[in-house]
N, C-alpha and C positions, 0 to 999 in steps of 0.2 A: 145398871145400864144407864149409859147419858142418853138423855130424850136429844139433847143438842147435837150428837154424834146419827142417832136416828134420822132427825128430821134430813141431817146430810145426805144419809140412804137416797135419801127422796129430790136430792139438789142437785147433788155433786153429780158428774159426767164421767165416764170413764176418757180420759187424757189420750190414749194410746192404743194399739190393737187393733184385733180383727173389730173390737164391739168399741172401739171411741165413738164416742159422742153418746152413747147410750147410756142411761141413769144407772149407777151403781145398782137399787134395789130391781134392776130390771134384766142384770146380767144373768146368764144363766148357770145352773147348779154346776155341770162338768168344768166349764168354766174359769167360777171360784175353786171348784177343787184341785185343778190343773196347778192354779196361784200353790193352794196348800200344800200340794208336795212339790214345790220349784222351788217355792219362797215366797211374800208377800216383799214388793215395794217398801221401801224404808218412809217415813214420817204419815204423816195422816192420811194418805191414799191407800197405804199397806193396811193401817188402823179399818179403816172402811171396809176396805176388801177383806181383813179378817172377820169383820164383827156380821158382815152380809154371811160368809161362809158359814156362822155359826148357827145361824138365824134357818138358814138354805139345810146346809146338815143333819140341823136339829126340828126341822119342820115348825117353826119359830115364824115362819114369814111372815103369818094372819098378825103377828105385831104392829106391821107396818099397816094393816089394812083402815083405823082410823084415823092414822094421820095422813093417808093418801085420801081418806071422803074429806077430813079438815083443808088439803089444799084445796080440793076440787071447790067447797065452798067459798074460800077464802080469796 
């Protein structure tokens, strides 16, 4: 797994939609699921929106939870 793609989880903004401006790792599970059986967006927004999906899915989320205390500190 890229830590570089992760930290995005935590950056990048959803573009478009009901949830724009909300942080990808903040979108909700139905959601991401909606994306996975529609399609995921093409180039690194898609990547994103998959890799959260997997994480959401797979109850994987507690991943993200040290590098959201590293921003908070940071």
């Amino acid at each position: 797994m890229n830590p570089e793609l992760l930290e995005l989880l935590l950056t990048r903004e959803m573009p478009f939609g009901k949830y724009k401006g909300r942080i990808i790792a903040d979108l909700p599970g139905h959601y991401l699921a909606w994306f996975a059986r529609q399609g995921f967006p093409a180039g690194q927004l898609g990547q994103l929106l998959a890799l959260m999906h997997e994480l959401d899915h797979n109850n994987l989320v507690g991943l993200l939870k040290p590098l959201r205390s590293d921003r908070k500190q940071g």
